[in-house]
VOVEXTOR-507053 format. One record per atom (N, C-alpha, C, CB): atom name; residue number from 1; x, y, z. Coordinates in Angstrom, 2 decimals. Glycine has a CB too. Example, Ala and Ser with C-alpha at 12.3 -4.5 7.8 and 13.67 -1.06 7.14 Angstrom:
2
at, i, X, Y, Z
N, 1, 13.19, -5.69, 7.80 $
CA, 1, 12.30, -4.50, 7.80 $
C, 1, 13.20, -3.30, 7.80 $
CB, 1, 11.31, -4.47, 9.05 $
N, 2, 12.85, -2.25, 7.08 $
CA, 2, 13.67, -1.06, 7.14 $
C, 2, 12.90, 0.03, 7.87 $
CB, 2, 14.08, -0.60, 5.72 $
//
This chain:
145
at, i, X, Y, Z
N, 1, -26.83, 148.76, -172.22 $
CA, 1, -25.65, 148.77, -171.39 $
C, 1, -26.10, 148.66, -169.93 $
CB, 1, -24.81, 150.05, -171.63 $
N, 2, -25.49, 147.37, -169.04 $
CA, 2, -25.77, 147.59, -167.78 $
C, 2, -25.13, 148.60, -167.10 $
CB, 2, -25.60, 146.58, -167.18 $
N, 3, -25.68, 148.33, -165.64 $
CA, 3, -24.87, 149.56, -164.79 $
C, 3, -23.12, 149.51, -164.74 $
CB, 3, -25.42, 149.45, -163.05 $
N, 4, -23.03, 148.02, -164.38 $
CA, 4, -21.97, 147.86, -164.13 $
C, 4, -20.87, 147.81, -165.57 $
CB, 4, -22.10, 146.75, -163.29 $
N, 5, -21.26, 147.53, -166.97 $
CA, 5, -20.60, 148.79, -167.91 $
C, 5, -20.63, 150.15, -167.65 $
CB, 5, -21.15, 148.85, -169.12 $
N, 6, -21.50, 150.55, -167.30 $
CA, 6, -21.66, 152.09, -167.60 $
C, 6, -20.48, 152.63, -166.24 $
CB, 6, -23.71, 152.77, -167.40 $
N, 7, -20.47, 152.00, -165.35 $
CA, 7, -19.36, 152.12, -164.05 $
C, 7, -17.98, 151.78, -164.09 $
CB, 7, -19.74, 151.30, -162.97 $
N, 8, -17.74, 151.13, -165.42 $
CA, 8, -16.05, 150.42, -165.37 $
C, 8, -14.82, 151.34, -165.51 $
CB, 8, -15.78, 149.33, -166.68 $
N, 9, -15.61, 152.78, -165.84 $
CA, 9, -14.47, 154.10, -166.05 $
C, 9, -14.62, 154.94, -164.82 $
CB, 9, -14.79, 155.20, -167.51 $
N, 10, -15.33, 154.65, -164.12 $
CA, 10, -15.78, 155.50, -162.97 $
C, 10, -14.24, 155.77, -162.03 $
CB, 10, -17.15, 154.58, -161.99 $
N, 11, -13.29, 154.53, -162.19 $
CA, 11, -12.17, 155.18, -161.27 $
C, 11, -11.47, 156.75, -161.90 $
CB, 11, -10.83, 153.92, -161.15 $
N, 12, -11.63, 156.82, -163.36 $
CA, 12, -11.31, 158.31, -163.93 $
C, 12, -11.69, 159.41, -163.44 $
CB, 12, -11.72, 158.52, -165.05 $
N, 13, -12.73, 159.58, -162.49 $
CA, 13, -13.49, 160.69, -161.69 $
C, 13, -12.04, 160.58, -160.66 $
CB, 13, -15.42, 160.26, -160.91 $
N, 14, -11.34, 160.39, -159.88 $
CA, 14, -10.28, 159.98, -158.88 $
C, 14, -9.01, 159.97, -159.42 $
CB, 14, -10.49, 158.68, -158.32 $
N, 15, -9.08, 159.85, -160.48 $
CA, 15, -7.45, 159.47, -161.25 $
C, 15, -6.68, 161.12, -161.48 $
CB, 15, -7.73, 158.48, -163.30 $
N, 16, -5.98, 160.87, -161.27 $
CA, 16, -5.00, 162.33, -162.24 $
C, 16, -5.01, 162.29, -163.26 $
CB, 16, -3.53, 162.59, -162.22 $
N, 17, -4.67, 163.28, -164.04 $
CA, 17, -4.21, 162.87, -165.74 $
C, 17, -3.59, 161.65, -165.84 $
CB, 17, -3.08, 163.89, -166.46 $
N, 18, -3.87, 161.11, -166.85 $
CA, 18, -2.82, 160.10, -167.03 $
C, 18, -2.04, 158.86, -166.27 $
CB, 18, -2.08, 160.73, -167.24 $
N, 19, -3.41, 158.96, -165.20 $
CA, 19, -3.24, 158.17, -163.77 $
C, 19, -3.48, 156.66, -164.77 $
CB, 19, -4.75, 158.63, -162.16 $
N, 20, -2.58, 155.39, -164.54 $
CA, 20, -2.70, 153.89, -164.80 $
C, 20, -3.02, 153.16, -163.43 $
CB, 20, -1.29, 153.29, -165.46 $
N, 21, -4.37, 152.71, -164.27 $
CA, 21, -5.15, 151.57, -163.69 $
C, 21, -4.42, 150.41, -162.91 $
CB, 21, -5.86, 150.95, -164.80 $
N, 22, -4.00, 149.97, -162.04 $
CA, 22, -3.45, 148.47, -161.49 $
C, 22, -4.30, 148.01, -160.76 $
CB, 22, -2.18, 148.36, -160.69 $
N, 23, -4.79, 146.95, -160.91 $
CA, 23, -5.83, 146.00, -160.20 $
C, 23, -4.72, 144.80, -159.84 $
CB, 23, -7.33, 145.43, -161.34 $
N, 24, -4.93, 145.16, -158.07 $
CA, 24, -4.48, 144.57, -156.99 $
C, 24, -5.14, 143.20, -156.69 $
CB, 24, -4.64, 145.47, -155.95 $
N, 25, -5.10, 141.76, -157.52 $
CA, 25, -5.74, 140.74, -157.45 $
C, 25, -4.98, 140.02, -156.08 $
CB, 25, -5.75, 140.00, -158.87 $
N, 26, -6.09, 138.68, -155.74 $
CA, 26, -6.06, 137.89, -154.81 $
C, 26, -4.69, 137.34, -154.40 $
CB, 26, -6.90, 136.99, -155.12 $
N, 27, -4.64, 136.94, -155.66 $
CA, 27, -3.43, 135.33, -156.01 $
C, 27, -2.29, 136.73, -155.91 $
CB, 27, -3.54, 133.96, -158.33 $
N, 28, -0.76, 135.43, -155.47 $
CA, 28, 0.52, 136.28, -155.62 $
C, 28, 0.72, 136.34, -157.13 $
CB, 28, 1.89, 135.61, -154.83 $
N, 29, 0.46, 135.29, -157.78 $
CA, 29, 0.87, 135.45, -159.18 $
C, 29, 0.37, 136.90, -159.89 $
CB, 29, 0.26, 134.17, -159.97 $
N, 30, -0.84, 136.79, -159.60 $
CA, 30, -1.72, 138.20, -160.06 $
C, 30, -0.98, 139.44, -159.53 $
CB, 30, -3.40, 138.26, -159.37 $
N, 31, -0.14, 139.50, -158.84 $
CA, 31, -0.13, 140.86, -157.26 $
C, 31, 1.64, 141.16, -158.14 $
CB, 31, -0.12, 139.84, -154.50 $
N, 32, 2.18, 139.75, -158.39 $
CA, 32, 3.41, 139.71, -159.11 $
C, 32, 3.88, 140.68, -160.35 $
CB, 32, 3.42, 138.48, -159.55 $
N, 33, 2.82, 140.29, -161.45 $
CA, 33, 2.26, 140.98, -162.57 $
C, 33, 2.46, 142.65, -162.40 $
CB, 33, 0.69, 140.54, -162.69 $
N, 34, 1.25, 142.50, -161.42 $
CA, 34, 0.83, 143.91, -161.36 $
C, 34, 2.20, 145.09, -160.43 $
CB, 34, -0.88, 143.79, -160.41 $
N, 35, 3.36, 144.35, -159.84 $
CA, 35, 4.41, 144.78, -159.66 $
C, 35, 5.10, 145.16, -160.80 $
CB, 35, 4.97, 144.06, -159.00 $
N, 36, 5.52, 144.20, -161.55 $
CA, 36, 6.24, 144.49, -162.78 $
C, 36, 5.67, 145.61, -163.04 $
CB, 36, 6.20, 143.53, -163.90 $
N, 37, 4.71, 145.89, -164.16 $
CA, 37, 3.94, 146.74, -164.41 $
C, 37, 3.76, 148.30, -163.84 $
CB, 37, 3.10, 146.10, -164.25 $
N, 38, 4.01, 148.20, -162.06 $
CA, 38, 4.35, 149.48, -161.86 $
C, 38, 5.91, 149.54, -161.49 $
CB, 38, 3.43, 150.07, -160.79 $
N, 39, 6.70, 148.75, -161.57 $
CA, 39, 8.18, 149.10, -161.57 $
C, 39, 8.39, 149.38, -163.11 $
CB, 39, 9.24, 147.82, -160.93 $
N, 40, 7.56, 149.20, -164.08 $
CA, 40, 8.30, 150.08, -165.57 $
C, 40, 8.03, 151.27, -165.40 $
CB, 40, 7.76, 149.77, -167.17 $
N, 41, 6.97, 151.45, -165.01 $
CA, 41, 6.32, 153.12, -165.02 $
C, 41, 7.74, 153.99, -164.33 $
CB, 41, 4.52, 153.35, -163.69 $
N, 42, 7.41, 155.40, -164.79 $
CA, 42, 8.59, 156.24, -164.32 $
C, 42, 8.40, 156.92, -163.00 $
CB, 42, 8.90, 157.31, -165.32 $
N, 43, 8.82, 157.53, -162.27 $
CA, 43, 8.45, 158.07, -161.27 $
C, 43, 7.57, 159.03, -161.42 $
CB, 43, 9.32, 158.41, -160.69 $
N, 44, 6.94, 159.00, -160.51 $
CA, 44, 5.98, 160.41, -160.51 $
C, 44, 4.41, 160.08, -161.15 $
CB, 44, 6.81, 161.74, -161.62 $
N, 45, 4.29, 159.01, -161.72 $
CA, 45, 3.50, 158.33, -162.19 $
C, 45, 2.10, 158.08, -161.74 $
CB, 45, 4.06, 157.49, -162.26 $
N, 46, 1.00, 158.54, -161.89 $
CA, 46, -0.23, 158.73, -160.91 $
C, 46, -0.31, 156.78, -161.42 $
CB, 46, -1.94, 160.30, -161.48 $
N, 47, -0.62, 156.56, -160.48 $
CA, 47, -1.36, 155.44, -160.12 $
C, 47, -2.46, 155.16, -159.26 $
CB, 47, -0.66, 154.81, -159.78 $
N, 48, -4.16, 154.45, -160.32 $
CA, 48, -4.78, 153.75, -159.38 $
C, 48, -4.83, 152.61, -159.05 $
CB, 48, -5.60, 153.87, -159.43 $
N, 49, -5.18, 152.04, -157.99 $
CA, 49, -4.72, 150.90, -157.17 $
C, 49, -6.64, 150.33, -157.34 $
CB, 49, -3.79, 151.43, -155.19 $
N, 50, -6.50, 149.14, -158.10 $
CA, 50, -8.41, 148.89, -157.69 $
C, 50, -8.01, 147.25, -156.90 $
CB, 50, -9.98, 148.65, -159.77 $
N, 51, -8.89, 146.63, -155.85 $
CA, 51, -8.79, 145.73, -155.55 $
C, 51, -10.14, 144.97, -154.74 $
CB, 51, -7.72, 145.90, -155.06 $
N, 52, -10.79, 143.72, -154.90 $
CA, 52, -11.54, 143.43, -154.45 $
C, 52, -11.61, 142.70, -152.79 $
CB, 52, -11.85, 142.96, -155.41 $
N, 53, -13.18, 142.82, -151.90 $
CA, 53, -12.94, 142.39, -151.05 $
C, 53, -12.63, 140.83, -151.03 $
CB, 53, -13.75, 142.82, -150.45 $
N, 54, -12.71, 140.23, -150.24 $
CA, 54, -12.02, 140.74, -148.51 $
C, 54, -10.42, 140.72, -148.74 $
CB, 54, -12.43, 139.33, -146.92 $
N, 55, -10.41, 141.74, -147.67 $
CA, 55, -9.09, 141.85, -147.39 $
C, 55, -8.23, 142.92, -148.78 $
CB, 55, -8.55, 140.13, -147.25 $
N, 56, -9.27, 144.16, -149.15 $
CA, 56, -9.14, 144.78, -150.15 $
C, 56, -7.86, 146.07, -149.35 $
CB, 56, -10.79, 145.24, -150.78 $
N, 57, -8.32, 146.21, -147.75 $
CA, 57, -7.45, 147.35, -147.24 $
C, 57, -6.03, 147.18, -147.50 $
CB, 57, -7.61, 147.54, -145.76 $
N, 58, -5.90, 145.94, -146.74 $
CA, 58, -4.84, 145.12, -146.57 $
C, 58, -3.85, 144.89, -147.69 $
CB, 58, -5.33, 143.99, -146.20 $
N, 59, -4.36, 144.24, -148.36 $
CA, 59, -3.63, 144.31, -150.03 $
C, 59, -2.94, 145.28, -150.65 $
CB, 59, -4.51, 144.23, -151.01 $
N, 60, -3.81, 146.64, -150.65 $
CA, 60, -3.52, 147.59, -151.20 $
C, 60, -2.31, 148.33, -150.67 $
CB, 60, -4.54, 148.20, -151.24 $
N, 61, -2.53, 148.08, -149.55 $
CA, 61, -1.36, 149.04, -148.77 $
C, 61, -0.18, 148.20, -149.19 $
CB, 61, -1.47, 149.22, -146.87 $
N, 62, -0.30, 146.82, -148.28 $
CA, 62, 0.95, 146.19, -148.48 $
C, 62, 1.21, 146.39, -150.46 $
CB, 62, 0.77, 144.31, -147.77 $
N, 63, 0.43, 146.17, -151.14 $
CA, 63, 1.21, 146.41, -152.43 $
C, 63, 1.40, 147.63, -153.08 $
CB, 63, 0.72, 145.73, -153.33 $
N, 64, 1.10, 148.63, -152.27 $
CA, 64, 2.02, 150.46, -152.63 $
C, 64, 2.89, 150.41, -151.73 $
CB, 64, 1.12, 152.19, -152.36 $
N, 65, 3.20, 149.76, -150.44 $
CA, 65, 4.46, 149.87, -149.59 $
C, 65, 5.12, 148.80, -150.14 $
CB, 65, 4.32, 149.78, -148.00 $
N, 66, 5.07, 147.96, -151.28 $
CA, 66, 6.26, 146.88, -151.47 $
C, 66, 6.70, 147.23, -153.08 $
CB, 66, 5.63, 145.01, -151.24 $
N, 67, 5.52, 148.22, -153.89 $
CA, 67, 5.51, 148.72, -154.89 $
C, 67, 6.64, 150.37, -155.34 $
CB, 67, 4.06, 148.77, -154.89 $
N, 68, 6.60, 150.38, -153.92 $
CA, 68, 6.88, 152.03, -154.21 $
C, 68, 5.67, 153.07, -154.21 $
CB, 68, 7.50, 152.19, -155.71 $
N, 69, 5.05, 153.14, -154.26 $
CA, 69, 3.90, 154.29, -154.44 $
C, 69, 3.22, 154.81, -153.35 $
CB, 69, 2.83, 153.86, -155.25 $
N, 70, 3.61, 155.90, -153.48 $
CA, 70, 3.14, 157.08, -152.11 $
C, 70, 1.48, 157.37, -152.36 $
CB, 70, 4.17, 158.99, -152.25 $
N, 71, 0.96, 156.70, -151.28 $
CA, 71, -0.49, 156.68, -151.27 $
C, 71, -0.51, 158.20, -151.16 $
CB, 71, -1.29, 155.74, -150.04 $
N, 72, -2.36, 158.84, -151.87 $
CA, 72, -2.54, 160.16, -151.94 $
C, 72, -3.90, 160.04, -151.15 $
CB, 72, -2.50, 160.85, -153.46 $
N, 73, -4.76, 159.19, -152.02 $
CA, 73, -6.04, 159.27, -151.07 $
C, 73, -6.63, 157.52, -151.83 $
CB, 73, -7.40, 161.15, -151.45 $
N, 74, -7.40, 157.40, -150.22 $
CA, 74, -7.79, 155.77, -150.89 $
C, 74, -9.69, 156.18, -150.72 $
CB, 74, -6.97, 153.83, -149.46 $
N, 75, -10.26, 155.06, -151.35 $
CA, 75, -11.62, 155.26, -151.62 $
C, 75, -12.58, 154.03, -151.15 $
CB, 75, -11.73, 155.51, -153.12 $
N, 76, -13.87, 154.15, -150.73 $
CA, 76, -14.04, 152.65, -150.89 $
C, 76, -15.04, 152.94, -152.12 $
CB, 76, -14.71, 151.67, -149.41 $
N, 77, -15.15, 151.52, -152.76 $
CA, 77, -16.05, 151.29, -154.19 $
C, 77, -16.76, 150.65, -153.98 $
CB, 77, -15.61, 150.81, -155.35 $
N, 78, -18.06, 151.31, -154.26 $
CA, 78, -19.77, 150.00, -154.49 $
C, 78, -20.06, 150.11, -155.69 $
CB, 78, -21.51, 150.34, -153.64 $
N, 79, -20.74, 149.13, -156.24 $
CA, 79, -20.46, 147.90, -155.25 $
C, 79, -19.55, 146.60, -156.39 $
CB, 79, -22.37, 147.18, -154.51 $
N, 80, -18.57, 147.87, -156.41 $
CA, 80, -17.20, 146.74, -157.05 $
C, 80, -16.50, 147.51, -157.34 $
CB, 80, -17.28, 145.71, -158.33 $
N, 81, -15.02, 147.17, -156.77 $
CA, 81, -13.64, 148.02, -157.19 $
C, 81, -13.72, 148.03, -158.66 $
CB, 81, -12.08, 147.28, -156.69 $
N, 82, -14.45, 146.92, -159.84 $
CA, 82, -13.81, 146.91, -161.05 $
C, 82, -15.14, 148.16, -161.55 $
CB, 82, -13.62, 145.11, -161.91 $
N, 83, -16.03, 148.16, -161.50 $
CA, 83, -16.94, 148.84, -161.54 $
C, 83, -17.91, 149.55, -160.91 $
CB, 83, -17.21, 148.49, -161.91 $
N, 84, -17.19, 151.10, -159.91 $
CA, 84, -17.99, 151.26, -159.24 $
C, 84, -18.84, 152.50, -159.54 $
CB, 84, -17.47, 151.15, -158.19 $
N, 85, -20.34, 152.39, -159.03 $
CA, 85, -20.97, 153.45, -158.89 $
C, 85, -20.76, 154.66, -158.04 $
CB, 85, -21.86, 153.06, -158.68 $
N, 86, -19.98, 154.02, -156.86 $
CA, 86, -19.56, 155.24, -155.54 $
C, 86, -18.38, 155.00, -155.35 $
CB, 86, -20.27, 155.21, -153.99 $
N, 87, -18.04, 155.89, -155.49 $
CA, 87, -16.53, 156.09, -154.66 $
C, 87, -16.62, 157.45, -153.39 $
CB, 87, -15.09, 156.62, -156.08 $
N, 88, -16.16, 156.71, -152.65 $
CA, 88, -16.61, 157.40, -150.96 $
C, 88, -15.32, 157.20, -150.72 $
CB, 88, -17.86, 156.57, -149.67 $
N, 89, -14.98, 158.56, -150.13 $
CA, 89, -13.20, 159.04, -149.59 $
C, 89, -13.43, 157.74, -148.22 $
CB, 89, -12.85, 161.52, -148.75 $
N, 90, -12.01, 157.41, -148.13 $
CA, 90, -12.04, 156.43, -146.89 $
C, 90, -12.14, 157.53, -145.40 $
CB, 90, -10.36, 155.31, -146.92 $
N, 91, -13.03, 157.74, -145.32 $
CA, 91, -12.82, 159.15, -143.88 $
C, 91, -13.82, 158.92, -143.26 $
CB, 91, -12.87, 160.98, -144.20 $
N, 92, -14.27, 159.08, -141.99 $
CA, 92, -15.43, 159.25, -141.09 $
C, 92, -16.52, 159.92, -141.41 $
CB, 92, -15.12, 159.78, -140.06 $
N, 93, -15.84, 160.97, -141.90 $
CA, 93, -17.19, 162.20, -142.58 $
C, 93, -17.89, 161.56, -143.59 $
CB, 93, -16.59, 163.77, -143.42 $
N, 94, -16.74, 161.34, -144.32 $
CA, 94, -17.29, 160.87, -145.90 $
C, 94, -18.55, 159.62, -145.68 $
CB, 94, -15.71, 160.05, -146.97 $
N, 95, -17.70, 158.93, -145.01 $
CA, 95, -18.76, 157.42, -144.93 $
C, 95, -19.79, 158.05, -144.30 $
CB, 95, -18.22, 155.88, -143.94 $
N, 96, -19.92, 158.01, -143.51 $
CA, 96, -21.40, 158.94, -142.27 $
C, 96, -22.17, 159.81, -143.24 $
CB, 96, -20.67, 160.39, -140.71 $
N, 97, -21.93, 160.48, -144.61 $
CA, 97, -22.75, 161.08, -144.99 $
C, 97, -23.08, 160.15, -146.20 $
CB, 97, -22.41, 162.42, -145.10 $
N, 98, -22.47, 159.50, -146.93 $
CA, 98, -22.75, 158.39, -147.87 $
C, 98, -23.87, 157.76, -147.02 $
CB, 98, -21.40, 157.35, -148.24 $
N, 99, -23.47, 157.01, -145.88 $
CA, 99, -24.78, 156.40, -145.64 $
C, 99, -26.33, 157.00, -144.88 $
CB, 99, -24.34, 155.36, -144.90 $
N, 100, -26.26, 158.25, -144.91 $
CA, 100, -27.40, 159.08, -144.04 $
C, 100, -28.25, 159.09, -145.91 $
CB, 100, -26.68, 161.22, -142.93 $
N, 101, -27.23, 159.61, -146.65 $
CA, 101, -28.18, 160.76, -147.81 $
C, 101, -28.00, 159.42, -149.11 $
CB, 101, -27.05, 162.97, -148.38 $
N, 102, -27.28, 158.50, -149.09 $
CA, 102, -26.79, 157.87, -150.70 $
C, 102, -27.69, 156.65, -150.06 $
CB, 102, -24.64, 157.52, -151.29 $
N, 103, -27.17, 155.63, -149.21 $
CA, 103, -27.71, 154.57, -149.00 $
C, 103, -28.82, 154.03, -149.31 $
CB, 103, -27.67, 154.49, -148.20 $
N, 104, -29.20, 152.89, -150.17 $
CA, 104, -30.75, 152.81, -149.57 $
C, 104, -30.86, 151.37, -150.08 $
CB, 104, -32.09, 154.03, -150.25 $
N, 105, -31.82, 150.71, -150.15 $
CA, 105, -32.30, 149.05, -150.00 $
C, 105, -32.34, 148.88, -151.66 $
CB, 105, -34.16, 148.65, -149.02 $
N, 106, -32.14, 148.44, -152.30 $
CA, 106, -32.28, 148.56, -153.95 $
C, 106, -33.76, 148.02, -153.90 $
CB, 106, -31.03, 147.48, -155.05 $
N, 107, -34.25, 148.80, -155.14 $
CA, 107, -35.82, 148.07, -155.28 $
C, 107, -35.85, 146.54, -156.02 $
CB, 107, -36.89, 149.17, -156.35 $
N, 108, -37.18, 146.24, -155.31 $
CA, 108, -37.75, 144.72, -155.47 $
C, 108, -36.82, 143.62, -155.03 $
CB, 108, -38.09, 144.40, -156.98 $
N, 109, -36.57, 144.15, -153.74 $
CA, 109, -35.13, 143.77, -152.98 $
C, 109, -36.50, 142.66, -152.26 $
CB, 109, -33.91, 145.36, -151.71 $
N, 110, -36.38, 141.42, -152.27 $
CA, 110, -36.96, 140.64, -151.38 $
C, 110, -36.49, 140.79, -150.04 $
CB, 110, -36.86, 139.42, -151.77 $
N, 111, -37.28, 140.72, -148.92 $
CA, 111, -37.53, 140.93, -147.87 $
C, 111, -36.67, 142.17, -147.13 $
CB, 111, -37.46, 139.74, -147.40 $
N, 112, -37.33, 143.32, -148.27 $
CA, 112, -36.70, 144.49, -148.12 $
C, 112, -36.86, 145.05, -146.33 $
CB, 112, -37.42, 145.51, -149.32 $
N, 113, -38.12, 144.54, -145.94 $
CA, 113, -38.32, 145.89, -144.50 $
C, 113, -37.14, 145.22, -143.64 $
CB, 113, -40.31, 145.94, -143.29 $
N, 114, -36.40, 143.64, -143.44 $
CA, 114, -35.30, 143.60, -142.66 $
C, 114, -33.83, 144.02, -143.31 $
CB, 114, -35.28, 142.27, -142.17 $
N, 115, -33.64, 144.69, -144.76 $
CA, 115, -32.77, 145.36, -145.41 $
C, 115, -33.19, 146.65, -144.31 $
CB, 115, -32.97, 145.45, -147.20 $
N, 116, -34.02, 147.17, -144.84 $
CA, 116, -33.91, 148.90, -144.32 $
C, 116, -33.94, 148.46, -142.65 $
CB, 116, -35.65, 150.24, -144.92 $
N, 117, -34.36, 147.76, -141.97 $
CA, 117, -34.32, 148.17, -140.75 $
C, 117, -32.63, 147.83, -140.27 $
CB, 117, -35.57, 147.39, -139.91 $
N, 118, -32.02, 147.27, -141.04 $
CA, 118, -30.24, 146.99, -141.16 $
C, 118, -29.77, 148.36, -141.27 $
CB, 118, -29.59, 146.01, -142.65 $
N, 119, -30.12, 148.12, -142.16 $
CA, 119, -29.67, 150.42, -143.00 $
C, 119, -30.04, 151.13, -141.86 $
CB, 119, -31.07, 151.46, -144.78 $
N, 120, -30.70, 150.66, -141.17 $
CA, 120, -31.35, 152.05, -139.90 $
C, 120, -30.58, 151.78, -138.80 $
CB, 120, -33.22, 152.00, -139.25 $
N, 121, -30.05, 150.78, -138.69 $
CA, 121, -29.06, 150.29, -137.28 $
C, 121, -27.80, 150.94, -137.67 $
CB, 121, -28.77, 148.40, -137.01 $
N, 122, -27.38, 150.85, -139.06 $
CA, 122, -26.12, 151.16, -139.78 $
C, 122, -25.94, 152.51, -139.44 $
CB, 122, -26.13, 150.94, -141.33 $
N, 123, -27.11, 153.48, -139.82 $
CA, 123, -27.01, 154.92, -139.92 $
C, 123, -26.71, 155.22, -138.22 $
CB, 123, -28.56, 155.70, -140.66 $
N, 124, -27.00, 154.46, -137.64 $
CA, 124, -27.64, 155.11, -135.81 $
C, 124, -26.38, 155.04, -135.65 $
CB, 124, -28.83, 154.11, -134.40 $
N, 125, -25.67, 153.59, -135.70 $
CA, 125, -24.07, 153.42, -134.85 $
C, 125, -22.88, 154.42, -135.72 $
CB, 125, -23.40, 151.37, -134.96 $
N, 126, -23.15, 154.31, -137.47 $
CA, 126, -22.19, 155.01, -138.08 $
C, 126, -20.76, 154.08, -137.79 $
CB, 126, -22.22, 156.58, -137.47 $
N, 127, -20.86, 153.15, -138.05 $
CA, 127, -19.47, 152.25, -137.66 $
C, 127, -18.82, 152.13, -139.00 $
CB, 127, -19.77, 150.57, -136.95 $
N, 128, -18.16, 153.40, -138.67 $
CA, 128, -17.07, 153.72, -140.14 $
C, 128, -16.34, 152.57, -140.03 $
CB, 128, -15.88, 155.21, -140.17 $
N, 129, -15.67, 151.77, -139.61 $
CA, 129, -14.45, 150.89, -139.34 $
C, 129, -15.30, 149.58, -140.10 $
CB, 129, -13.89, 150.69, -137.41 $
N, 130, -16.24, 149.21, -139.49 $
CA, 130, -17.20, 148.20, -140.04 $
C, 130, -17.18, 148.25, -141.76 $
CB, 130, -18.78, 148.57, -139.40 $
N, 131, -18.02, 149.50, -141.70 $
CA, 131, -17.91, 149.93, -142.92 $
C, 131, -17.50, 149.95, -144.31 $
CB, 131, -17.75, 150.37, -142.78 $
N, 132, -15.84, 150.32, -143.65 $
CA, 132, -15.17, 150.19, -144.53 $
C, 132, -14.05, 148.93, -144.57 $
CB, 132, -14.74, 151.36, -144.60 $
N, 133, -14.36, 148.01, -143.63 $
CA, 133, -14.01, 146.24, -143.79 $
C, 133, -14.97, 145.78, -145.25 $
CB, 133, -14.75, 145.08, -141.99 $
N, 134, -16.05, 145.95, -144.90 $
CA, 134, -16.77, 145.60, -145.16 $
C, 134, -17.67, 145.56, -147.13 $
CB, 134, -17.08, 146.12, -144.08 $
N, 135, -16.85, 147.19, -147.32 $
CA, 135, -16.80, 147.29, -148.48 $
C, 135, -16.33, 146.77, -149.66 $
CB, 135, -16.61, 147.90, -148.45 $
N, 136, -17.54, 146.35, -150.55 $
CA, 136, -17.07, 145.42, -151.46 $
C, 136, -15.24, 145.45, -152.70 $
CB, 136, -18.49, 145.50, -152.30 $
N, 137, -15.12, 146.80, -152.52 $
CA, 137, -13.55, 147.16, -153.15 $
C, 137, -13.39, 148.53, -152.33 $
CB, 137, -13.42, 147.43, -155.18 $
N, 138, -11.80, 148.52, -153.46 $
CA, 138, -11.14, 149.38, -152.86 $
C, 138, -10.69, 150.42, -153.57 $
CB, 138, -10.29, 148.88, -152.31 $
N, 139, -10.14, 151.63, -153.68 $
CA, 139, -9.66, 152.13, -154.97 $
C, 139, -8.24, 152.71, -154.02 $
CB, 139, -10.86, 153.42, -155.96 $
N, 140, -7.84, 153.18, -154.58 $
CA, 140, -6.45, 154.08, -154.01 $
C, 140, -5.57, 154.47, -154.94 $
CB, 140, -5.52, 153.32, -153.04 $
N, 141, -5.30, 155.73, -154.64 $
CA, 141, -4.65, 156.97, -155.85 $
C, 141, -3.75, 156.81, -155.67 $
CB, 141, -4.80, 158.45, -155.92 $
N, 142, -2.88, 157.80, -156.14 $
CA, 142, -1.13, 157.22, -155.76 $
C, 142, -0.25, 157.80, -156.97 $
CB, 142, -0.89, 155.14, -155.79 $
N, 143, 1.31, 158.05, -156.53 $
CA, 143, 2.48, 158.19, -157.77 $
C, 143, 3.25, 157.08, -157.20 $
CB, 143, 3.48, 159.82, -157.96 $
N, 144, 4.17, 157.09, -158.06 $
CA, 144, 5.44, 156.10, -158.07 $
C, 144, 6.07, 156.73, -157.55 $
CB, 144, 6.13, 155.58, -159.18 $
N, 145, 6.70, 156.12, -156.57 $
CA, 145, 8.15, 156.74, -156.18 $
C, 145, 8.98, 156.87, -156.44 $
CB, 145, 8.65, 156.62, -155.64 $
//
């Protein structure tokens, strides 16, 4: 089993009981779908929201503010909303300590010493905003309204 099986349940660490999965795709057709789907659900309904970059912030919101669903807490996911290993609260703190203590260059990373000396610019500025553009998905918790 790769990693990224062993990661495809990982949004369940974040979910409520009984929280349903909606993956927030690119296309309107996809985004369409995944409306229906949370207009059957009943109110009160934990919902997670997974969506890939770019433009993973963006998406998400606009489709819990056009969905109905009262955001609770959003996450970012590495290194994939569909399968992630980390889920890091979207917050200043959170990110700033993800990347001081979690971060690091994956091994037999070709031309690893200009990876880490990236990672070392990353840690110095702490550019949460960057950051979390930048992150490959998205997750976000949520009920129905």
């Amino acid at each position: 089993m790769t990693g990224s099986e062993r990661w495809r349940e990982n949004w369940l660490a974040v979910s409520p009981t009984g929280g349903i999965r909606v993956h927030v795709g690119r296309s309107r057709i996809e985004r369409q779908e995944s409306r229906r789907t949370v207009a059957a659900l009943p109110a009160g309904t934990p919902v997670v929201l997974t969506s890939s970059a770019p433009g993973a912030i963006g998406r998400c919101r606009s489709f819990a503010s056009e969905a109905g669903i009262l955001v609770e807490r959003e996450y970012l996911a590495l290194p994939s909303a569909m399968a992630p290993a980390y889920l890091v609260e979207d917050a200043r703190e959170s990110v700033a300590v993800f990347l001081k203590s979690v971060l690091c260059a994956p091994p037999g990373l070709p031309f690893k010493g200009v990876t880490e000396a990236g990672l070392r610019v990353i840690r110095a500025l702490q550019p949460w905003r960057l950051v979390r553009a930048a992150a490959p998905g998205r997750v976000v918790v949520g009920r129905c309204g």
